[in-house]
PAZAPA-4460 file (N, C-alpha, C; in steps of 0.05 Angstrom, whole numbers, plus 32768, in hexadecimal, padded with zeros to 4 digits):
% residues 309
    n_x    n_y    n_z   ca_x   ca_y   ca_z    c_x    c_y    c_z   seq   type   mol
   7954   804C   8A12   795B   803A   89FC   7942   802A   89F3     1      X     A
   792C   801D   8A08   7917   800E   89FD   790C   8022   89F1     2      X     A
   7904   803D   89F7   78EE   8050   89F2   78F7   8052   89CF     3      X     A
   7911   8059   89C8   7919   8057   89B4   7918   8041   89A0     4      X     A
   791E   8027   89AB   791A   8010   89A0   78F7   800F   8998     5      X     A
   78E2   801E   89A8   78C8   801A   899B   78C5   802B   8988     6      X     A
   78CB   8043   8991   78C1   8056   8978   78D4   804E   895C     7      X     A
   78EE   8040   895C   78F7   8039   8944   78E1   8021   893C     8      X     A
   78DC   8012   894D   78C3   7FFE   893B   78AA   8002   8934     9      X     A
   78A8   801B   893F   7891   802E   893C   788A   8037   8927    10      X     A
   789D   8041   891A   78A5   8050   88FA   78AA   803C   88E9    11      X     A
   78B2   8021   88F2   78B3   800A   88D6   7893   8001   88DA    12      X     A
   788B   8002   88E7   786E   7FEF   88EF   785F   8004   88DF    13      X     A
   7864   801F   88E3   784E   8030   88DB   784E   8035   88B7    14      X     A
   786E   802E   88AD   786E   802B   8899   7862   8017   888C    15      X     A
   7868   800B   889E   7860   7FE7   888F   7839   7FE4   8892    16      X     A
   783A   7FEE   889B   7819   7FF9   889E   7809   7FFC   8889    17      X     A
   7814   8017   8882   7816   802B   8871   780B   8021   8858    18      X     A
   7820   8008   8852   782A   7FFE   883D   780E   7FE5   8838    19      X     A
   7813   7FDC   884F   77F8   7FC2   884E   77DB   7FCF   8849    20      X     A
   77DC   7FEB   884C   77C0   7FF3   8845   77B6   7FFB   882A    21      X     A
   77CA   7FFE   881D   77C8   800B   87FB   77C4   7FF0   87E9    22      X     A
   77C3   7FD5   8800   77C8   7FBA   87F5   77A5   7FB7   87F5    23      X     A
   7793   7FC9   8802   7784   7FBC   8808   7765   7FC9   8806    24      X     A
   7767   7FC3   87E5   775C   7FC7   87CA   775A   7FBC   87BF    25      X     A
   7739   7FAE   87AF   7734   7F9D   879A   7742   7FA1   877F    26      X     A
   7755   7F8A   877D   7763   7F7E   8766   777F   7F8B   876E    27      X     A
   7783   7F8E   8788   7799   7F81   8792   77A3   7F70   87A8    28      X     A
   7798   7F72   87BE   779A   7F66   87D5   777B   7F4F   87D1    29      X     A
   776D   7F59   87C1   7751   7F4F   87B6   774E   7F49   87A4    30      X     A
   7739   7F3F   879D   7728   7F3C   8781   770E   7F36   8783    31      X     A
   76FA   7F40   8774   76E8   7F41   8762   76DD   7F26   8760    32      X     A
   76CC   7F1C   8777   76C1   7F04   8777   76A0   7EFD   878C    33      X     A
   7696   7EFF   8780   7675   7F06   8799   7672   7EE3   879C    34      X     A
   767D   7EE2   87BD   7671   7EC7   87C3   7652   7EC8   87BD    35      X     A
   7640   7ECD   87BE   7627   7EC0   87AF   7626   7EC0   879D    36      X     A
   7632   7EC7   8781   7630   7EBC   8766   763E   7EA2   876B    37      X     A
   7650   7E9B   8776   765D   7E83   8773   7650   7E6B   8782    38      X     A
   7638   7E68   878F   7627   7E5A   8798   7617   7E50   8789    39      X     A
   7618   7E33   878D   7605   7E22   8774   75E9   7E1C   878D    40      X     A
   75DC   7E0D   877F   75C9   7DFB   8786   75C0   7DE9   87A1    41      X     A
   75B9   7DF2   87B8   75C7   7DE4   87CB   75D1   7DF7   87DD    42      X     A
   75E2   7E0A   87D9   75FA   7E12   87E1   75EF   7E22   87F6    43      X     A
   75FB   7E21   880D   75F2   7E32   8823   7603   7E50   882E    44      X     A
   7606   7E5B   883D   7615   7E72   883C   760B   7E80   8857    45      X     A
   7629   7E84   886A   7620   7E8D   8888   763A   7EA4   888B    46      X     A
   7630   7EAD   88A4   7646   7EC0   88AC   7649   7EBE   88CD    47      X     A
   765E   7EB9   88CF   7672   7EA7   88E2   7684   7EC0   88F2    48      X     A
   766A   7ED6   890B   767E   7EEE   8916   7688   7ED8   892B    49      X     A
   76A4   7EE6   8929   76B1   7EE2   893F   76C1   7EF1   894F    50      X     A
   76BB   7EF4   896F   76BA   7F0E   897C   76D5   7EFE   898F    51      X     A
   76E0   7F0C   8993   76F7   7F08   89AD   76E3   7EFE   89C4    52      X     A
   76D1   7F01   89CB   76C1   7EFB   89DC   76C2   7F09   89F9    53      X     A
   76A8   7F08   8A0B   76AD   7F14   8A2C   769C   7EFC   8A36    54      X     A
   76A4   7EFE   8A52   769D   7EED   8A6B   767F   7EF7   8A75    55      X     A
   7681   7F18   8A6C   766C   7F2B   8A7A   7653   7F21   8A72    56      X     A
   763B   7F1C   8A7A   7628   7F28   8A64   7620   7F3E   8A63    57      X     A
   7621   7F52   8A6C   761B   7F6D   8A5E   7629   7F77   8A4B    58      X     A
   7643   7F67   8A45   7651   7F6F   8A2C   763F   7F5D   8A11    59      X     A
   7638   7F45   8A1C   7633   7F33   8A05   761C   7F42   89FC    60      X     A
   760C   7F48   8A13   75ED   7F4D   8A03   75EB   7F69   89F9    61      X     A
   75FF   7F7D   8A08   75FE   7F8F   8A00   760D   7F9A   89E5    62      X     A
   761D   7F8E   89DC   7638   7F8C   89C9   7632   7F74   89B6    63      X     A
   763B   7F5A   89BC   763D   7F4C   89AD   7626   7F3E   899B    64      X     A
   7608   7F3B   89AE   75F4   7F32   89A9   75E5   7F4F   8995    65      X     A
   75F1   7F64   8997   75E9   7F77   8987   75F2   7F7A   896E    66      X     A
   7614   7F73   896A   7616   7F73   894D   7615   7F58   8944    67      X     A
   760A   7F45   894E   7602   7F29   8946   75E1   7F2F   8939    68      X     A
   75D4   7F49   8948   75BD   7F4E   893E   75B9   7F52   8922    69      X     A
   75CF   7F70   8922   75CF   7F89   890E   75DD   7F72   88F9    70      X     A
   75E8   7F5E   88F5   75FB   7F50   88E0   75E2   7F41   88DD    71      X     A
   75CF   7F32   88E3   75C1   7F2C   88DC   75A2   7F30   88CF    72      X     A
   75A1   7F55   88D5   758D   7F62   88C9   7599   7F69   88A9    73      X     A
   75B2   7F69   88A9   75C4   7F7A   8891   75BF   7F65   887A    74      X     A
   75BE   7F47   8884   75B7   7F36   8879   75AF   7F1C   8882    75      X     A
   758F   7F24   887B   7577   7F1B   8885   757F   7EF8   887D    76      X     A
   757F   7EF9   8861   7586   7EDD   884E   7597   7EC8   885D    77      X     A
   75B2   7ED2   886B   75C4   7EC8   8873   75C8   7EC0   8890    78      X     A
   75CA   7EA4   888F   75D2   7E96   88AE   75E8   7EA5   88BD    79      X     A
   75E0   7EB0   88DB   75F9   7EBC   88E3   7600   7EB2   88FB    80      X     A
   7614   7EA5   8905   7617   7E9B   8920   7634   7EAB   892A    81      X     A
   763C   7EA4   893A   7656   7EB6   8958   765F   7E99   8961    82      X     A
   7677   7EA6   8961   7691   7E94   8978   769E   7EA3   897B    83      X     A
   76B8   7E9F   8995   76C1   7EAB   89A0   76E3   7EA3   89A1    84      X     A
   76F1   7EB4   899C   770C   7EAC   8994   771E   7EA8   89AC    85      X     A
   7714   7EB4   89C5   7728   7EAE   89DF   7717   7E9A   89E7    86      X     A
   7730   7E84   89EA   772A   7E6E   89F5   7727   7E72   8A12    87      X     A
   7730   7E7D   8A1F   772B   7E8F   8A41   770D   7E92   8A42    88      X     A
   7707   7EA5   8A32   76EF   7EA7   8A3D   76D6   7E8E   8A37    89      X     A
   76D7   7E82   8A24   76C6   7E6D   8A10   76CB   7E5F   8A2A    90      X     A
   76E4   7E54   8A3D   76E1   7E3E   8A53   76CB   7E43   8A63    91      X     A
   76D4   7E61   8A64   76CC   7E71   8A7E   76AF   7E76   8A7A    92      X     A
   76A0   7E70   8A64   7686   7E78   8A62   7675   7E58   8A65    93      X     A
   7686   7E44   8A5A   767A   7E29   8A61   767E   7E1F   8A78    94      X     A
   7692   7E27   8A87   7691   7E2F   8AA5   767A   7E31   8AAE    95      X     A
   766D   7E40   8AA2   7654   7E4D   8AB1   763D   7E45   8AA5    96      X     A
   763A   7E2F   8A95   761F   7E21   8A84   7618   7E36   8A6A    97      X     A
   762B   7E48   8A62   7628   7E54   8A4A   7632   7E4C   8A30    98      X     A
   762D   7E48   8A1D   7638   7E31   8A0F   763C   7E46   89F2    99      X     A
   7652   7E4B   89E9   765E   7E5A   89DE   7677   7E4F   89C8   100      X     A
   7679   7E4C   89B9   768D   7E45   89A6   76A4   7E50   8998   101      X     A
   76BB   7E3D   899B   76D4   7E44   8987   76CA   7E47   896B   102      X     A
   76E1   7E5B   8967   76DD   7E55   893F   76DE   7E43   8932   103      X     A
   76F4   7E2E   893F   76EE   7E18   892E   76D9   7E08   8934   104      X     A
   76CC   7E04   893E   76A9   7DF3   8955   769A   7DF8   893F   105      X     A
   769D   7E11   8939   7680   7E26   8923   7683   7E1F   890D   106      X     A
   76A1   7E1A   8905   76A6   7E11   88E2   76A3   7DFB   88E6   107      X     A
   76A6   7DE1   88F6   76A5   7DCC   88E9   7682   7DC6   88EE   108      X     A
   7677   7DD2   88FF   765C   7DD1   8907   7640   7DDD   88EC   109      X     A
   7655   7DEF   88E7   7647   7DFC   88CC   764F   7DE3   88B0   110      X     A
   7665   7DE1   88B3   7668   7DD5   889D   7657   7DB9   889D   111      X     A
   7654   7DA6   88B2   7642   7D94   88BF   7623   7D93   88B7   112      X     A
   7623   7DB2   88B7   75FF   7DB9   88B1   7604   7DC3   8893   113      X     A
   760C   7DBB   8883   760F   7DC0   8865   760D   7DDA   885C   114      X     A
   761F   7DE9   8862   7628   7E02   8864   7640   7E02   8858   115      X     A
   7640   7E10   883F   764E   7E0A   8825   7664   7E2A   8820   116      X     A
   765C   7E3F   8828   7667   7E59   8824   7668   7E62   883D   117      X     A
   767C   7E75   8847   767F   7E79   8864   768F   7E92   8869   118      X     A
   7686   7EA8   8872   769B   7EC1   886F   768E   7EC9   8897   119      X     A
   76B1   7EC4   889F   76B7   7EC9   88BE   76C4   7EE8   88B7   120      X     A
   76AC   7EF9   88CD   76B7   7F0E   88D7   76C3   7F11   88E8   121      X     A
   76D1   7F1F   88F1   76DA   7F29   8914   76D3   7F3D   8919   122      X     A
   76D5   7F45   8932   76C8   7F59   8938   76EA   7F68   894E   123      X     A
   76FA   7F64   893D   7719   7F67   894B   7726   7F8A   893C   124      X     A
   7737   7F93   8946   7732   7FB0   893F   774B   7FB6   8931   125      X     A
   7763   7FA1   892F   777A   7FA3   8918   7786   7F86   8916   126      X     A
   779D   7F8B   88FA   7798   7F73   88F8   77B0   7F71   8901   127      X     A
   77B0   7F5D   891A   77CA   7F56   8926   77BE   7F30   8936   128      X     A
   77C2   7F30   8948   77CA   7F17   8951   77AF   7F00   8954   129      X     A
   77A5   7F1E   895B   7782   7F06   8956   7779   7EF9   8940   130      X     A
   777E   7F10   8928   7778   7F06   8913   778D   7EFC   8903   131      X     A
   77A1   7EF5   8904   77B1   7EE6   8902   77A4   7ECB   8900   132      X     A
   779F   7EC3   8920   7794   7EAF   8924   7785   7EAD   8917   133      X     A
   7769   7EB2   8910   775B   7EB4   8903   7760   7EA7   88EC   134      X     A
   7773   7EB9   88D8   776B   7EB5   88C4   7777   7E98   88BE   135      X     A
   7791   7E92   88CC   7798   7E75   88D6   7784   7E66   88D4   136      X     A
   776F   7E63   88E4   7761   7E50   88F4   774D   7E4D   88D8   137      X     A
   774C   7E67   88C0   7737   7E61   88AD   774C   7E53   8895   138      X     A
   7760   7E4F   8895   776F   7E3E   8880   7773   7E2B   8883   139      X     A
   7776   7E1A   88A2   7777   7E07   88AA   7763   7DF5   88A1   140      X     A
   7748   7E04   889E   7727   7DFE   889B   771D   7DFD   8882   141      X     A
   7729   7E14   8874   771B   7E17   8857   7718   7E01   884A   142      X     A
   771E   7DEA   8843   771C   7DD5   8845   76F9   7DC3   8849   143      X     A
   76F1   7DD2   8851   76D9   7DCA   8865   76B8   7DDA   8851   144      X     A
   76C9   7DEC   883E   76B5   7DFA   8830   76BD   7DFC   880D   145      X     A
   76AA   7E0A   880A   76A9   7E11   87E8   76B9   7E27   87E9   146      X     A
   76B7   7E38   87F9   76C8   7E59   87F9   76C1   7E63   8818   147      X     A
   76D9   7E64   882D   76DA   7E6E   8844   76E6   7E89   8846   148      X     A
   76E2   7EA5   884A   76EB   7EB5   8848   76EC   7EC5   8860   149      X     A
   76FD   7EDA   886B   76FB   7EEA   887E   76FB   7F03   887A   150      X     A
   76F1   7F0F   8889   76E5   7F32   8887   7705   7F42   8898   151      X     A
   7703   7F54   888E   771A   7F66   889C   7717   7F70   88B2   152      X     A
   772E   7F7A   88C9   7725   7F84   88E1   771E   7F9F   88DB   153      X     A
   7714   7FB5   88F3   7710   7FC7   88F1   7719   7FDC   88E6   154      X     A
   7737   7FD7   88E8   7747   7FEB   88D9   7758   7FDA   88CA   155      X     A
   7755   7FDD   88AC   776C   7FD6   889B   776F   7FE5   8888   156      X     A
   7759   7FF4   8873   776B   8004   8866   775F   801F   886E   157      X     A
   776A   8039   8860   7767   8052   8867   7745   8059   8862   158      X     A
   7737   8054   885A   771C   8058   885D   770D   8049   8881   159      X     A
   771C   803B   8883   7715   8030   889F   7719   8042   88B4   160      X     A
   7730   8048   88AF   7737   8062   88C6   7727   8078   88C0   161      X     A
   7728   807B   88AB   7712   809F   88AE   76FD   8093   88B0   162      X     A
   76ED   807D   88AF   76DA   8071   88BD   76D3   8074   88D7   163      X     A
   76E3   8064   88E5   76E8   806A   88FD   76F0   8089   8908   164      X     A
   76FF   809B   8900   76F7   80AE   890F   76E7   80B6   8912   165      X     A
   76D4   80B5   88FE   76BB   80C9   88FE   76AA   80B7   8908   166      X     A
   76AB   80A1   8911   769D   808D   8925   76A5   809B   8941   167      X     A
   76BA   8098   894A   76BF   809D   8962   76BC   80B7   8975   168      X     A
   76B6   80CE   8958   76BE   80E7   8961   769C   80F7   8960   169      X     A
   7689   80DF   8956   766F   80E1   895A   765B   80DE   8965   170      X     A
   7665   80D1   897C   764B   80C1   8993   7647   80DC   89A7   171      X     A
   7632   80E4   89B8   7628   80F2   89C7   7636   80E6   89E7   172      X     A
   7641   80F7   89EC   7653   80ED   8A09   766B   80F5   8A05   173      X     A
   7676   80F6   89F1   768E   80F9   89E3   769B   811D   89E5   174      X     A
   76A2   8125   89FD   76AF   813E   8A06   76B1   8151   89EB   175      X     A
   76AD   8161   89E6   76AB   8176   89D2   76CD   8186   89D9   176      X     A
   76D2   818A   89F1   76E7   8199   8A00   7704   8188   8A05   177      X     A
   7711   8193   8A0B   7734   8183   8A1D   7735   816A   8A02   178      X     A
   7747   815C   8A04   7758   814C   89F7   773F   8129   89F2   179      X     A
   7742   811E   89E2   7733   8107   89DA   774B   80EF   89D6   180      X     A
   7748   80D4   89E5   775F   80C1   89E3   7752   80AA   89DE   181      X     A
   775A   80A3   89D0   774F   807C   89D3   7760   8071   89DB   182      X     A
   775B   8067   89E4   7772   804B   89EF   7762   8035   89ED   183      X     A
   7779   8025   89E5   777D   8007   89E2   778A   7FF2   89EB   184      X     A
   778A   7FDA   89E9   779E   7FC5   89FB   77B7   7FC8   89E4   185      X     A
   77B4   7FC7   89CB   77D7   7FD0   89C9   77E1   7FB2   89C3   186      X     A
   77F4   7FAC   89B0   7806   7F92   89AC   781B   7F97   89A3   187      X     A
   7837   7F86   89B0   7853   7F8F   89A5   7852   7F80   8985   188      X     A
   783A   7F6D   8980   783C   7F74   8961   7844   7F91   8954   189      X     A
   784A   7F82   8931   784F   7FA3   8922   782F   7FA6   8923   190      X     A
   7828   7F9F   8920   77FF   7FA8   8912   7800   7FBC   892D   191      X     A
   7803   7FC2   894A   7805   7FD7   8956   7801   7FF8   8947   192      X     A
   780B   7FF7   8926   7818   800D   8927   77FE   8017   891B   193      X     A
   77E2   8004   8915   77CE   8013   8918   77C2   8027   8928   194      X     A
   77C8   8024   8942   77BF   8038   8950   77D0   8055   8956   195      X     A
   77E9   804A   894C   77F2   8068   8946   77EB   8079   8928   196      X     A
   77E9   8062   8915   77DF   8071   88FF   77C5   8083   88FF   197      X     A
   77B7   8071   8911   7795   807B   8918   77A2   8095   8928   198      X     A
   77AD   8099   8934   77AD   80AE   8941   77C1   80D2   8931   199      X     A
   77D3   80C0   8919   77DB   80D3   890B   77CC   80D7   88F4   200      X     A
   77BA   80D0   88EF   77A0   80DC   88E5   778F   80EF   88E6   201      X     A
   7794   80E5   8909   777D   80F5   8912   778D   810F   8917   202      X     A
   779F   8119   891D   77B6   8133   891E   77B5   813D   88FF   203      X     A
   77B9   8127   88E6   77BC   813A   88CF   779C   813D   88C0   204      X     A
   7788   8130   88CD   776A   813D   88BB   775D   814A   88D4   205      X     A
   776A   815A   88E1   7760   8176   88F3   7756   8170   8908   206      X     A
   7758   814C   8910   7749   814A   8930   7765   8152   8945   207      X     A
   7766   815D   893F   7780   8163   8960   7783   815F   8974   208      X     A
   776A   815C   8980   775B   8157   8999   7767   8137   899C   209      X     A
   775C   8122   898D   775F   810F   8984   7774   80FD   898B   210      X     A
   7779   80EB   899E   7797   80E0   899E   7792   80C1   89A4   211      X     A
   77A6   80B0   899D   779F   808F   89A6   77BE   808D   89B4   212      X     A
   77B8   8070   89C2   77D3   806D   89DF   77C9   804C   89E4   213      X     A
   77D9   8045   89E9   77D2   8027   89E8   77DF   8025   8A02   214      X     A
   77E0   8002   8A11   77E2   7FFE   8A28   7802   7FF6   8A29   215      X     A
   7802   7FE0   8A0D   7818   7FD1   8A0C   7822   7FDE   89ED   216      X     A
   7838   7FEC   89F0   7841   7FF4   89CF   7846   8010   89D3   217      X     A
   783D   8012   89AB   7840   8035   89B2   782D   803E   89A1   218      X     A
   781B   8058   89B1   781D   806D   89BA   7826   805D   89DB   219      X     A
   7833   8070   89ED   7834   805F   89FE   7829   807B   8A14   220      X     A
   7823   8078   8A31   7815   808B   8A3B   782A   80A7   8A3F   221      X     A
   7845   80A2   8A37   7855   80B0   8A44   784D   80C2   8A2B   222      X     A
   7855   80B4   8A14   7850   80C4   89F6   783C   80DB   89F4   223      X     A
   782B   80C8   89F6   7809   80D8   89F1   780C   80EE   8A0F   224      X     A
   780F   80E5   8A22   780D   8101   8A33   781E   8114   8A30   225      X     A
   7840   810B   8A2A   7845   8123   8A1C   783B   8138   8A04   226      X     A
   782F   8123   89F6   781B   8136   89DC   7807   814A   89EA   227      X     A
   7801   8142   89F9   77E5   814E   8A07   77ED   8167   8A0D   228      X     A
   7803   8160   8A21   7807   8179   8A31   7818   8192   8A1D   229      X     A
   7824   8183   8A04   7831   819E   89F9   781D   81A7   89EF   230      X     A
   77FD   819D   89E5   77F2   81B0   89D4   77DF   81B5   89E6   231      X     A
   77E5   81B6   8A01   77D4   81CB   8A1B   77BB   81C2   8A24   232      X     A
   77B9   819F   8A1A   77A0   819A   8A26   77A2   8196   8A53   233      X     A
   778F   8193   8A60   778E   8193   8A77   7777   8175   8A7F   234      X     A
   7767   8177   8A67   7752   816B   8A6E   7753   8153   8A58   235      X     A
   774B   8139   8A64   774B   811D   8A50   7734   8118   8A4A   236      X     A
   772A   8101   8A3C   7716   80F3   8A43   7723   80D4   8A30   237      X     A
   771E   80C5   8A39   7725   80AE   8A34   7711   8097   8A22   238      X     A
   771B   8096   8A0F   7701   807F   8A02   770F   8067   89F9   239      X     A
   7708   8050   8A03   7704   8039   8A08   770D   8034   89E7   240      X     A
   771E   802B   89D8   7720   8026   89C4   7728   800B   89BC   241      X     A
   770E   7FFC   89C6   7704   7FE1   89CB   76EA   7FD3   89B8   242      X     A
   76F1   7FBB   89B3   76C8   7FB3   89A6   76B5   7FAC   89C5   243      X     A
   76C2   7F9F   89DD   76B2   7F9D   89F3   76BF   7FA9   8A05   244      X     A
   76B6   7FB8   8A0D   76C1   7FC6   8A27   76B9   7FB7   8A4B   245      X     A
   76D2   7FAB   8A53   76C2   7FA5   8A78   76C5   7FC7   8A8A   246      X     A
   76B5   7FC4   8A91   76AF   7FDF   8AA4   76B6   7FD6   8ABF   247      X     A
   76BD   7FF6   8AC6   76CC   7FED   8AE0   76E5   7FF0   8AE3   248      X     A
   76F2   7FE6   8AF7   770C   7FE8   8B0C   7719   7FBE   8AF8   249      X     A
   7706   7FB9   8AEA   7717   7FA3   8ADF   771C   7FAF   8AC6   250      X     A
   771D   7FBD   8AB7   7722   7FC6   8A99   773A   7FD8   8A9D   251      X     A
   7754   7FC5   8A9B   7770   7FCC   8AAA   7777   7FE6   8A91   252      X     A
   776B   7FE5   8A7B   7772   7FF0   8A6E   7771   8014   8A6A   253      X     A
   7750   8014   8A6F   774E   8028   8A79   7755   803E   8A98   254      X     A
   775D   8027   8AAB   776C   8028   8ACA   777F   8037   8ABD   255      X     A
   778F   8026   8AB2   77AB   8030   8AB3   77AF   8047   8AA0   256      X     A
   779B   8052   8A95   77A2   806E   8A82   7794   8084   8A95   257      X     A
   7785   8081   8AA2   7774   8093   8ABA   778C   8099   8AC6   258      X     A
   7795   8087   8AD7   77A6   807C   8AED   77BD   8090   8AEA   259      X     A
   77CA   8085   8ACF   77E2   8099   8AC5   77DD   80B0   8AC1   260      X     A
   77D0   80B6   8AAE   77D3   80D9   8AA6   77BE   80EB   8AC0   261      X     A
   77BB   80E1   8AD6   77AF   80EF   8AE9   77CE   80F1   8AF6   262      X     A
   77DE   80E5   8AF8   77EE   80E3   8B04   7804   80F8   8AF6   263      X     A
   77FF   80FC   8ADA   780B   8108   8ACD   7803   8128   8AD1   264      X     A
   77EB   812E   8ADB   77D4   814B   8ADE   77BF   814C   8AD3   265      X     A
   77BA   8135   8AB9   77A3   8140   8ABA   778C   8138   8ABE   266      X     A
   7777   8143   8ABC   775D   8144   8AC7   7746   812B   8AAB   267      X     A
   7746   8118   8AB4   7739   80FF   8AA7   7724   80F4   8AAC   268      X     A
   7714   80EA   8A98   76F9   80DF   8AA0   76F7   80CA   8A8B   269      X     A
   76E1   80BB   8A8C   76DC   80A1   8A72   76CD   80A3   8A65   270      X     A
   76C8   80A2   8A50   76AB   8094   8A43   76AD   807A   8A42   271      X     A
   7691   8075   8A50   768F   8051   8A52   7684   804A   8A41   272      X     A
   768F   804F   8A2D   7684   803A   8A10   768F   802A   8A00   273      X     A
   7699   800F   89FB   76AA   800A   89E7   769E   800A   89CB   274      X     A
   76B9   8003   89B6   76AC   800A   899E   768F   7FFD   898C   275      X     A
   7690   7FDD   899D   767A   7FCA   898F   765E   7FDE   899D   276      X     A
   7658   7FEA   89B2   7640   7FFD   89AE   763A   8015   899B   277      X     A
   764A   8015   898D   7653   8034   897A   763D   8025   895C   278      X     A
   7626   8030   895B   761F   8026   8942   762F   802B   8925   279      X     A
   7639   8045   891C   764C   8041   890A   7661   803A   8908   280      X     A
   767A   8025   8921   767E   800C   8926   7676   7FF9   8915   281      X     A
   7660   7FF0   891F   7651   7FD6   891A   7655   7FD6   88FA   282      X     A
   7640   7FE6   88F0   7642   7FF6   88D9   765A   7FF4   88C2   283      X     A
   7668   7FF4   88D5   768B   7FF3   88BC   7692   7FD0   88BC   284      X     A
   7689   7FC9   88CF   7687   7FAE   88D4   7676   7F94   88C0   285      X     A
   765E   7FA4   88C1   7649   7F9B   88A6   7658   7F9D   8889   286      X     A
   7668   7FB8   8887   766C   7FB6   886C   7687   7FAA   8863   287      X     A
   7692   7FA6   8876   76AD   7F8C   887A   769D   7F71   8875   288      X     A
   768B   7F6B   8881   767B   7F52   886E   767F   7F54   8851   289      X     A
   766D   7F6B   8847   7660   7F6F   8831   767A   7F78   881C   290      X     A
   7692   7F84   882F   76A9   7F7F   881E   76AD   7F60   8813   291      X     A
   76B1   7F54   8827   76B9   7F2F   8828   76A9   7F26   8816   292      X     A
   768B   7F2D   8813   7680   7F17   8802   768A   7F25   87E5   293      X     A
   7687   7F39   87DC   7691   7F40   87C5   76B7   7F39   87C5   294      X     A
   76C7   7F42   87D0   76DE   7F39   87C8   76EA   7F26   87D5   295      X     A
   76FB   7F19   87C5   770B   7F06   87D8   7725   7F05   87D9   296      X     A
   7736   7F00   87EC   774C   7F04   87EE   7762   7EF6   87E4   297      X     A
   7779   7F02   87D3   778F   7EF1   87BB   779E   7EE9   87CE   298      X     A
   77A2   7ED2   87BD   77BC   7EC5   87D1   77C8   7EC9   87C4   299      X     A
   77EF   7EBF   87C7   780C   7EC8   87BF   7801   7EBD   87A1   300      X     A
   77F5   7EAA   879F   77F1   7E9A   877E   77E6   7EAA   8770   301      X     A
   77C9   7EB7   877C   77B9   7EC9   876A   77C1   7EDB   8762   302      X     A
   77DD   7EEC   8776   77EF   7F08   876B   7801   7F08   875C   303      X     A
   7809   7EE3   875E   7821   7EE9   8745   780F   7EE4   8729   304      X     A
   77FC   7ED2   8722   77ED   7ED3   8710   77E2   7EEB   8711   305      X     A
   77E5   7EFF   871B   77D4   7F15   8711   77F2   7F32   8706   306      X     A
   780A   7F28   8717   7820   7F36   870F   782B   7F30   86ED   307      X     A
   7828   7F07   86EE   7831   7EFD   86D0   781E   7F04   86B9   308      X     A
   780B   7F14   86C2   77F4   7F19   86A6   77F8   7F32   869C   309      X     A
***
């Protein structure tokens, strides 16, 4: 009965998906507005990533301090600073004499240092609960600027996804042979139904191989290994379909998809890479800025004035 109860929310989520992505196109979900023409005299202008954050440092320096690099080579002109949206880990790093900031610390800190235009990225991979918050935490604020705007997550409309496959299905390490899975941590949010869409994509533009399974939700492991085994794979490989990956016997995520489908027969291995090391990643990430500064996003006011014209 539950199994049923998901896959029915599975098919409204995936519709409703569907639907939010055809939204999300200049001069409709958008418009036609380049934060730096709208900058007078004075006017300052930063970009505000904000990463879910790790405890690790080999994730920070290796991951986070890297596309804090690459966002700042893309644009040399522009102030770029990082905060970190789990409050867990932000304790957990001043805990330790590392001194790391909330989103809101950075906006009122920026806005403090006369910082007038402000577009917060994330570096979050759909749009569900994180960025939720997010975009919360930047309306609460906007207030605080001339024009505060936010960048989209990794996947929101259909160019993102064929983005991403051909990101994922391109790094060297990456099994040529047996079956290809990402997994993810998965949310009983609807926005979940990204990762099944990502994965019915990847079945109808000829990657077959190709499959996603999440921890919590659906694809769920029972799902995806039944897929596997009807179209005769034996052999997995598992990719981390993560921006920081923890390595190891603590990354429950990847445990528990090893764990299971070994248990299921078959024969599994990892690639230890998450996606924030994937330069064309990063890459789709830059131009989610460079979306943001050119468009900005309508509110309910801007669509009915744009329905009454």
């Amino acid at each position: 009965m539950y199994r049923g109860f998901l896959r029915s929310m599975f098919v409204y989520s995936l519709l409703l998906g569907l639907a939010c992505s055809l939204w999300a196109k200049p001069g409709r979900e958008f418009y036609a507005s380049d934060i730096r023409e709208s900058m007078e005299k004075g006017d300052k202008l930063a970009i505000l990533m904000v990463h879910f954050g790790s405890a690790y440092p080999e994730a920070r320096t290796q991951v986070l301090d890297v596309m804090n690099k690459r966002v700042k080579e893309a644009f040399p002109d522009v102030e770029v600073r990082q905060a970190y949206s789990a409050r867990s880990v932000v304790s957990r790093l001043r805990a330790q004499g590392v001194w790391v900031q909330l989103p809101a610390d950075a906006l009122v800190e920026l806005r403090d240092q006369g910082f007038t235009h402000v577009i917060i990225q994330p570096t979050i991979i759909i749009e569900g609960v994180e960025m939720e918050a997010i975009r919360k935490e930047a309306e609460q604020r906007k207030g605080l600027f001339k024009d505060l705007r936010v960048g989209n997550p990794l996947l929101y409309d259909d160019t993102d996804y064929e983005a991403v496959m051909k990101a994922v299905s391109s790094p060297s390490g990456v099994t040529k042979n047996g079956a290809k899975l990402l997994v993810a941590h998965g949310t009983y949010h609807a926005s979940n139904s990204a990762y099944a869409k990502l994965g019915y994509m990847f079945q109808t533009k000829g990657m077959k191989d190709y499959y996603t399974g999440t921890r919590e939700g659906f694809p769920t492991i029972e799902d995806v290994g039944e897929q596997m085994r009807q179209a005769g794979h034996k052999r997995v490989q598992l990719i981390p379909f993560m921006f920081v990956l923890i390595r190891g016997t603590e990354n429950t995520v990847t445990d528990f998809w090893q764990k299971g489908l070994r248990q299921q027969g078959f024969d599994v291995d990892i690639y230890l890479k998450p996606l924030g090391e994937n330069p064309a990643i990063r890459s789709l990430f830059i131009d989610h800025i460079r979306f943001a500064m050119k468009y900005k996003r309508a509110t309910i006011f801007d669509r009915k004035k744009l329905y009454t014209h």
